[in-house]
N, C-alpha and C positions, 0 to 999 in steps of 0.2 A: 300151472297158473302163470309161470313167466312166458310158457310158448304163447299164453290168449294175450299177454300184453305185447308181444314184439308183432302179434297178427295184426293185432290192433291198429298197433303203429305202421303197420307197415301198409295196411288199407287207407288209414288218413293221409300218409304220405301219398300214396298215389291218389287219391281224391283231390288232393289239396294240387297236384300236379297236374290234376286235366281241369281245375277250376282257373288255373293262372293263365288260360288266352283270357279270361276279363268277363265281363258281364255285360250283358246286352240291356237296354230300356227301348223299348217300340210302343209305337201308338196304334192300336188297331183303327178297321174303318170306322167304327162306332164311337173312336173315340176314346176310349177305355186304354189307360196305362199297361204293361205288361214288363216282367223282367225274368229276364232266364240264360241260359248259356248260345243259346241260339235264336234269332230273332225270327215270329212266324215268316213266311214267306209272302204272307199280305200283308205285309208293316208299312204302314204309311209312312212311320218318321223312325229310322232307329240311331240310337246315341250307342256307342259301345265305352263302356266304363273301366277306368283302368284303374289298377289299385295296387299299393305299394311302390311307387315313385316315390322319389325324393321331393318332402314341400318346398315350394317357389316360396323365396324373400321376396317380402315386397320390400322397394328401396325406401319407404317410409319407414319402415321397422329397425332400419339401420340407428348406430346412435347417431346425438347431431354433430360430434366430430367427425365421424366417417360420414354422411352425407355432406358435410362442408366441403372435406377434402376431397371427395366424388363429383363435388361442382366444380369446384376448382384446378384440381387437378384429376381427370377423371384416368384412368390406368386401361390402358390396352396391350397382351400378350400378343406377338404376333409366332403365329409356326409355323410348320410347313407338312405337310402327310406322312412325311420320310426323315423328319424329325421324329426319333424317338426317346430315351432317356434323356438327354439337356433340357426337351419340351415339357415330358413328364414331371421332372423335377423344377420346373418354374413353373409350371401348373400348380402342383402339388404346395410349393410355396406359398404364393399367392392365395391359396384357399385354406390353407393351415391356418395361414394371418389372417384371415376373415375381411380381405379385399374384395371387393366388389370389382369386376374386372369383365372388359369385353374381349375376347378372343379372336381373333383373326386366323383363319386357316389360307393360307400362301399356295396352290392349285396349279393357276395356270400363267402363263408368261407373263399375260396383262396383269394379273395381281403381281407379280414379282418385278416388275417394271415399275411399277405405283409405289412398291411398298420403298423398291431404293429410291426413287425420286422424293418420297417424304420423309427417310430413315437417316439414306446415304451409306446401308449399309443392303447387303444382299444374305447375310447372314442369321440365323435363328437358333433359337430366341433371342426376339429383342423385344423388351420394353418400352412401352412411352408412358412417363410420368407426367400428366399435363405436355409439356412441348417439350419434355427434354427426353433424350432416347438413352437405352441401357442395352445395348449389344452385347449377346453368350449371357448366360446366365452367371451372374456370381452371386451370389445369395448377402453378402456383407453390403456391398454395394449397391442391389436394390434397396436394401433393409433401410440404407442410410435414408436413397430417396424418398420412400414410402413414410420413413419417420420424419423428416423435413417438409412433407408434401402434409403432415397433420393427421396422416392414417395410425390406428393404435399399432403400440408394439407385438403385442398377445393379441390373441383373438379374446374379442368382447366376449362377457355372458349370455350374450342376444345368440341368437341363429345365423347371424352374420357370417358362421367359419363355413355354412353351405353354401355353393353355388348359386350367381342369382339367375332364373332362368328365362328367356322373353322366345318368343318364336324369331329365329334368327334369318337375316336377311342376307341372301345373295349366300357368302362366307362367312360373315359376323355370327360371331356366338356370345352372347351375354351373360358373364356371372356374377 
């Protein structure tokens, strides 16, 4: 009896394993909806459906202190590719505290030219709380800005501690 239960599981597992490239929806020529793991090959329109992402915030959903302080002082992470752990861990901050935050990825000279010219520093992570910048990560010292700037101390009971997500432009990444 316990061999048909681990068989069991272990055919869902692999089912469940070749269903996770997603789901197709296509319109045939006639019209007529259709859904399946692979779209016919005369699909007029096919959508491919993705399932089990993380849900997008919308930034209404946020409370109205943290949208206040999102207008006013709105928070940008900046890093760089080859930033690893100091980046991670002001990442990781950031989102524990249920900040809404855009992210800057540092690439190529011209980003890295830009970013000292508006930072003054060349260094990462840096912070900018509204107009004021937080170079290296030190977690006491964002904390102070973020709670000065009106953002909560804790992450709210809202959804707010996930990422917020926008399709992100050029470098910019929105959470």
């Amino acid at each position: 009896m316990k061999r048909h239960f681990v068989w069991t599981g272990l055919i869902a597992f692999v089912c469940g394993s070749a269903q996770a490239d997603g789901l197709y929806r296509w319109v045939d020529k006639s019209g007529k909806v259709h859904y399946g793991d692979a779209p016919a090959a005369d699909a007029a329109k096919v959508e491919q459906k993705k399932f089990g992402a993380a849900p997008t915030i919308d930034a209404n959903d946020l409370p109205y202190a943290t949208r206040r302080a999102k207008q006013n002082f709105p928070v940008t992470l900046y890093v760089a590719e080859n930033c690893s752990d100091p980046c991670k861990e002001a990442r990781l901050f950031l989102t524990k505290r249920g900040i809404p935050f855009t992210e800057n990825i540092l690439r190529t000279k011209e980003d890295l030219d830009a970013f000292k010219q508006l930072s003054g520093s060349d260094g990462v992570p840096t912070l900018a709380v509204g107009k004021t910048w937080f170079k290296g990560f030190q977690a006491e010292q964002w904390g102070g800005a973020l709670d000065t700037a009106g953002y909560f101390q804790t992450p709210s009971p809202q959804p707010s501690a996930k990422p917020i997500t926008t399709k992100p432009t050029n470098t910019e990444t929105q959470h």
